[in-house]
C-alpha positions in Angstrom: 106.9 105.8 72.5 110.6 106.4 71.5 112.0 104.6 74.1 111.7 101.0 73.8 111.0 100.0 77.9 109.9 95.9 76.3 113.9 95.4 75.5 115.2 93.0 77.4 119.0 93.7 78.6 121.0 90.7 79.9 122.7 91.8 83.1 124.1 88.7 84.0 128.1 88.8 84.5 128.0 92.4 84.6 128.9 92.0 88.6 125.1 93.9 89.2 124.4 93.2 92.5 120.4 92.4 91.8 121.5 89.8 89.3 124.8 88.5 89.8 124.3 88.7 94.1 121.3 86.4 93.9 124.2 83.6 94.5 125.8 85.0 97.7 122.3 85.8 99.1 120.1 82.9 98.6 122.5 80.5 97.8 121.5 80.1 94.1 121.0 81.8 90.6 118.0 80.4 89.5 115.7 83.2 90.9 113.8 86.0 89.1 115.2 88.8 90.8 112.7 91.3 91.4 114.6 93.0 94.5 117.1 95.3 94.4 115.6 99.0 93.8 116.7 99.6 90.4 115.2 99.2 86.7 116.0 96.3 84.1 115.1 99.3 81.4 118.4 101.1 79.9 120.0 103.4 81.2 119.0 106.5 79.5 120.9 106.7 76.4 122.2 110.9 77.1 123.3 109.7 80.2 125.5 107.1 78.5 126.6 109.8 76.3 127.7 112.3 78.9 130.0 109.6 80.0 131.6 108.2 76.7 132.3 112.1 75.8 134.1 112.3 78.6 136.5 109.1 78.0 136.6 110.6 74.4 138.7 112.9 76.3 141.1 110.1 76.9 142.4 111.7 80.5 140.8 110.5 83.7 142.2 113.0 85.8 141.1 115.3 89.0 137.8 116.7 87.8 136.2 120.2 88.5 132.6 120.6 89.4 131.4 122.6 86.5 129.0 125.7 86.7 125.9 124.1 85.2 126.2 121.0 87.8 124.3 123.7 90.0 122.1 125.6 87.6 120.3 122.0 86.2 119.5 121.2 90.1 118.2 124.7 90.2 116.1 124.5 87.0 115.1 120.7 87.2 113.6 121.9 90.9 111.7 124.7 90.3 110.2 123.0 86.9 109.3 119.8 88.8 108.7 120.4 92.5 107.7 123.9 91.8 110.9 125.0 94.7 113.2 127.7 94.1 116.6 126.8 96.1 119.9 128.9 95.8 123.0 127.4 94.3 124.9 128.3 97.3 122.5 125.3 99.4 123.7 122.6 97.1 126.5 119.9 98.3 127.5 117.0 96.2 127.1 113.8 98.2 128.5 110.5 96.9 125.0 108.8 97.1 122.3 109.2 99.8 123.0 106.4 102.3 126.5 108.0 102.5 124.9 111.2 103.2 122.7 110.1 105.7 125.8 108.8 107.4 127.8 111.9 107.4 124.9 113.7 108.8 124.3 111.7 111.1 128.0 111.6 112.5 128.2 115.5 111.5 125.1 116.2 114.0 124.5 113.7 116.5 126.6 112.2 118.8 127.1 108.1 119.9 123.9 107.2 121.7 121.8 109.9 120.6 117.9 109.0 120.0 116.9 109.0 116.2 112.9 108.4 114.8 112.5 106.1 112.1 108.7 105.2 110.7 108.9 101.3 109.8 107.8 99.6 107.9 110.2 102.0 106.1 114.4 101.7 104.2 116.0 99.7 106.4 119.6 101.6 105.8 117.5 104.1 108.3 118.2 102.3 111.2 120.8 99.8 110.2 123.7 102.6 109.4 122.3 104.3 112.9 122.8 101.3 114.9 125.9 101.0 113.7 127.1 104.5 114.1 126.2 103.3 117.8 122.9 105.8 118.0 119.8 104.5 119.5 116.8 104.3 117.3 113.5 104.9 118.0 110.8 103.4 115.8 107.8 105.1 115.3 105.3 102.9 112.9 103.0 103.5 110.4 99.5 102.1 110.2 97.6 101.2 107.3 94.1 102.6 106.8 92.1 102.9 103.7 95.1 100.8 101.7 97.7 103.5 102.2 100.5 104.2 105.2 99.8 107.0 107.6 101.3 108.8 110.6 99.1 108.4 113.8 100.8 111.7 114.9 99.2 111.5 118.7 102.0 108.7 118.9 104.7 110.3 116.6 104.2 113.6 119.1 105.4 111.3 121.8 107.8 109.3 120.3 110.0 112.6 119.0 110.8 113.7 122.4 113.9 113.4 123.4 115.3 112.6 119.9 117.6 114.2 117.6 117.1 113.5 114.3 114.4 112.3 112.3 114.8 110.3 109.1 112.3 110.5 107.0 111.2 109.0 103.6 109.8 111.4 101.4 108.0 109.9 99.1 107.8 106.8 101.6 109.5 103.1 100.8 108.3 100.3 101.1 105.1 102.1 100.9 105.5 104.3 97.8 103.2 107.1 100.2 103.4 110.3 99.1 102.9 112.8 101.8 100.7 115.7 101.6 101.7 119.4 101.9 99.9 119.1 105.3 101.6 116.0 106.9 105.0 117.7 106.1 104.2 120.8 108.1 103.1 118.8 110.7 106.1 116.8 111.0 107.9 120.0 110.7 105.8 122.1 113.5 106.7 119.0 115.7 110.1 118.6 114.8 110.9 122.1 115.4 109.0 122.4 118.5 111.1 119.3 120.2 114.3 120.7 118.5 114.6 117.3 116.0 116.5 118.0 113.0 114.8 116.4 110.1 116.9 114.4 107.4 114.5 113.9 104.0 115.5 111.2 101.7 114.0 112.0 98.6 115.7 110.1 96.2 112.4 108.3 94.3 110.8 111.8 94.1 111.0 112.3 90.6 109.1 109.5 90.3 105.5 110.4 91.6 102.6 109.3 89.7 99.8 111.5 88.6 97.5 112.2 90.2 99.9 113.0 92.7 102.4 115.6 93.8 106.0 115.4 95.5 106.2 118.0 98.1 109.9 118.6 98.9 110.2 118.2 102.9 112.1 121.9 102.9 109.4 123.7 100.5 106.3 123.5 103.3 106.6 125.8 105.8 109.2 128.1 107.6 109.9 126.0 110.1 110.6 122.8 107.4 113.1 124.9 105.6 114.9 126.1 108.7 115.2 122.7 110.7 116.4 120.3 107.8 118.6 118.4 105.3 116.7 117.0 102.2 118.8 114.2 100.0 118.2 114.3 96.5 119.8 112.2 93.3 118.3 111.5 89.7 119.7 107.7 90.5 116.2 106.2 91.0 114.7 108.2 87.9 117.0 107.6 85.4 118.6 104.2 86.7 121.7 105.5 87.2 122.6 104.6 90.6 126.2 102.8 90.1 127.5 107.1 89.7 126.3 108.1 92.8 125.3 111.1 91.8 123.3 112.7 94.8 122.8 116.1 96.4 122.1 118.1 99.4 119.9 121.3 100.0 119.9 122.8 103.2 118.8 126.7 103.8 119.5 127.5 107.4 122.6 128.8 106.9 123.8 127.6 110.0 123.5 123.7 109.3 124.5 124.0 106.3 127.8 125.8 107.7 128.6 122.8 109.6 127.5 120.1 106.9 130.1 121.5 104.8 133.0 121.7 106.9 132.4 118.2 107.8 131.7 117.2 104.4 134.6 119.0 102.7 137.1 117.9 105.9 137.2 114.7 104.4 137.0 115.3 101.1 133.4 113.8 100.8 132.0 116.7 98.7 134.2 116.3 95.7 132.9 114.3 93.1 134.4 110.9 91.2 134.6 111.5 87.1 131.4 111.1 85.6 128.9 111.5 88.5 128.7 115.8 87.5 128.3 115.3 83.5 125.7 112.5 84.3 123.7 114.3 86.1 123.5 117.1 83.9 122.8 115.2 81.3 119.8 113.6 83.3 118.2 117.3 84.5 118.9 118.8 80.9 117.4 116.0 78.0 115.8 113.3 80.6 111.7 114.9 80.9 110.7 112.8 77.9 112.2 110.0 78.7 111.3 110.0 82.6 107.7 110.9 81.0 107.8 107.6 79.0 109.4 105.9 82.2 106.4 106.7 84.2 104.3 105.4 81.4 105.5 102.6 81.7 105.9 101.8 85.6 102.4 103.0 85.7 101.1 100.1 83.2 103.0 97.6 85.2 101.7 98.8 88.3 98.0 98.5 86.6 99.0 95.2 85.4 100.3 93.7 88.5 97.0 95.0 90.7 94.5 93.4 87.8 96.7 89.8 87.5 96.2 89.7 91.5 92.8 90.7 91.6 92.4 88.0 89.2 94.7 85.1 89.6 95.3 85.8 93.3 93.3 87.6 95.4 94.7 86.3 98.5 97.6 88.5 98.0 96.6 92.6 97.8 98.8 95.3 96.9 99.4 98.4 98.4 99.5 101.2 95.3 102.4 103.2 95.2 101.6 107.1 94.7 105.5 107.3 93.6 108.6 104.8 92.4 108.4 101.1 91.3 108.5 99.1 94.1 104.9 97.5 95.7 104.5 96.7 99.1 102.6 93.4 98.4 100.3 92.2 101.2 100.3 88.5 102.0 99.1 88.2 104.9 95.7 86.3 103.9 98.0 83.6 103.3 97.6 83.3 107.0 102.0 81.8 107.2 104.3 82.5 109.5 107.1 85.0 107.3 109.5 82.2 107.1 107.1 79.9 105.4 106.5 82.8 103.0 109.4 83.9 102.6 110.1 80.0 101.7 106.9 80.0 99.0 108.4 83.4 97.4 111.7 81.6 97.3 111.6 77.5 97.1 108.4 77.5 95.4 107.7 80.7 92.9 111.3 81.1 92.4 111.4 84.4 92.7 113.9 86.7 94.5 111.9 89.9 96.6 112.5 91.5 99.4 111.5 90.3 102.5 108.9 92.4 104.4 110.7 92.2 107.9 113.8 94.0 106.9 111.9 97.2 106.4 111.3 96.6 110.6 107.6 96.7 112.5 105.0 96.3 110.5 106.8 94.0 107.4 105.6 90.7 108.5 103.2 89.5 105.9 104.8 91.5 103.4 106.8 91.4 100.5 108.5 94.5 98.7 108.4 93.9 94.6 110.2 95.9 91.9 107.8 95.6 88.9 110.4 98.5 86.5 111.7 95.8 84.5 110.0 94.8 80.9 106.4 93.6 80.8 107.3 90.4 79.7 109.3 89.5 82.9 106.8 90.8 85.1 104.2 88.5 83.2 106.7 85.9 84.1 107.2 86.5 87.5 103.6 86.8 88.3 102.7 83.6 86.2 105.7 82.0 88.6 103.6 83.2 92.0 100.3 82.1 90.7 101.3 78.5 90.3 103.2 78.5 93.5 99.8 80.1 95.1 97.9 77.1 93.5 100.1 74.7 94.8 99.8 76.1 98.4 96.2 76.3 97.9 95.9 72.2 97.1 98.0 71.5 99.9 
């Protein structure tokens, strides 16, 4: 490989918020943090170089979106999702949760019904709450080891709403919908007049076999009825420029997006986050090749060190992104006692299943993108907690 994903980087006083934070969360720093969704790898080193040409310049001053910010969505799109969009559809959004914010304020109004599919990002409903909208959860089940819709219920629990968020590929889950789930959700959508908001920020990181469908590519009546959010932040662990994008093709919402967007001066861009992003759609399909690689041995390595060391805790296997959905409940405790064994006893620092909503509790959601060596560590840490719990 010529990427070296075994380095280990010390991020430790570097204010990151999955290291440094583990103080004001839990109290304490002596955690493996194996939380926060992004990757203890480098950041790609011509992403790093997009930015150090640009202090080269030695002015920080009011920058331009160039020309090629546009045509490297364009091309990166068509190459990887197979999806021709129209440079006219883009709008620059200063990272996704933002996005999904403005939308939502841009279409919907205070106590307006959104659909959310927990287990699922918790920013979903949390931001909606907040913006005083009423959420309506419509869960997932779990058959064959992988998250579907029971759409019989989804039918139902649309009516009335405005807006559906939806997480394209799915997290915690790592699902990645088929062509045919999509259209469904879009027939449905359309039918009960429910905009659809796509966040598809970990879809450049599907895993073969399997392919990322974007939500507005499937059918006539997907392209027509919604926003899809896009960033290479998850890819190419460059989250900190929020660097993140909008397509829309009804000409219509995107009409109003835009005004909205560009009333406040949410559209324009900070420095670095156009050149970096360039950079990541122009020289980043080795190195995302060799990312995948590499998430894709850790993911194989985490499933065979459970089946082995400790098969009372299953995984659910992520058809895209880094992060497992890790399924405790054979451990038969209440979330707080597991919570306390992931914590207190294994010493490790993971999200806790609940937060993703209905559905979470028995469940913890682990980001294995770090070096192998670390993962081997934190695994090695559960086991021994697990064997203590077992002589208990």
């Amino acid at each position: 490989m010529r990427y070296n994903f075994d380095e280990i980087i010390d991020r430790t006083h570097t204010d990151s918020i999955k290291w440094d934070g583990l103080t004001e969360r839990w109290g304490r720093n002596d955690l493996l943090p194996m939380w926060v969704a992004d990757m203890d790898f480098r950041t790609p080193p011509f992403i790093i170089e997009s930015i150090q040409k640009q202090l080269n310049a030695g002015v920080l001053g009011y920058t331009m979106k160039p020309a090629t910010w546009g045509d490297s969505i364009i091309k990166w799109l068509s190459k990887r999702h197979h999806w021709d969009v129209g440079s006219e559809e883009l709008t620059f959004v200063p990272g996704i949760v933002r996005g999904l914010a403005f939308a939502l304020q841009c279409f919907t109004q205070k106590d307006d019904k959104v659909l959310v599919m927990p287990p699922v990002y918790h920013p979903f409903f949390i931001v909606s709450q907040k913006l005083e909208r009423e959420v309506i959860f419509s869960p997932l089940e779990i058959h064959d080891g992988q998250y579907q819709i029971n759409f019989d219920r989804f039918r139902n629990d649309v009516k009335g709403c405005k807006v559906l968020i939806l997480c394209n590929p799915h997290n915690p889950g790592g699902r990645v919908w088929t062509k045919e789930e999509l259209r469904q959700i879009a027939t449905i959508c359309k039918e009960n007049g429910v905009l659809v908001f796509s966040d598809e920020i970990h879809a450049d990181l599907t895993l073969t076999p399997y392919q990322h469908h974007p939500f507005a590519s499937v059918s006539s009546d997907a392209s027509s009825n919604s926003i899809v959010f896009m960033a290479p932040s998850k890819a190419f662990n460059m989250p900190g420029l929020a660097s993140s994008y909008t397509i829309i093709q009804n000409h219509d919402i995107l009409r109003k997006f835009q005004d909205f967007m560009e009333a406040g001066e949410f559209s324009e861009s900070h420095i670095f986050a156009y050149k970096s992003l360039i950079a990541a759609y122009t020289h980043g399909e080795e190195w995302l090749s060799e990312a995948l690689d590499y998430i894709k041995g850790n993911i194989d390595f985490t499933q065979e060190y459970l089946q082995n060391h400790i098969p009372e805790i299953k995984m659910i296997r992520p058809q895209a992104s880094f992060l497992i959905f890790l399924d405790c409940r054979e451990l038969k405790l209440p979330q707080k006692e597991l919570v306390h064994l992931f914590i207190d006893k294994a010493h490790l620092a993971l999200n806790d299943g609940v937060m993703f909503g209905q559905g979470g509790e028995g469940f913890m959601r682990f980001n294995i993108a770090c070096p192998r060596t670390l993962l081997d560590q934190a695994l090695t840490q559960l086991k021994e907690a697990i064997q203590h719990y077992r002589q208990k």
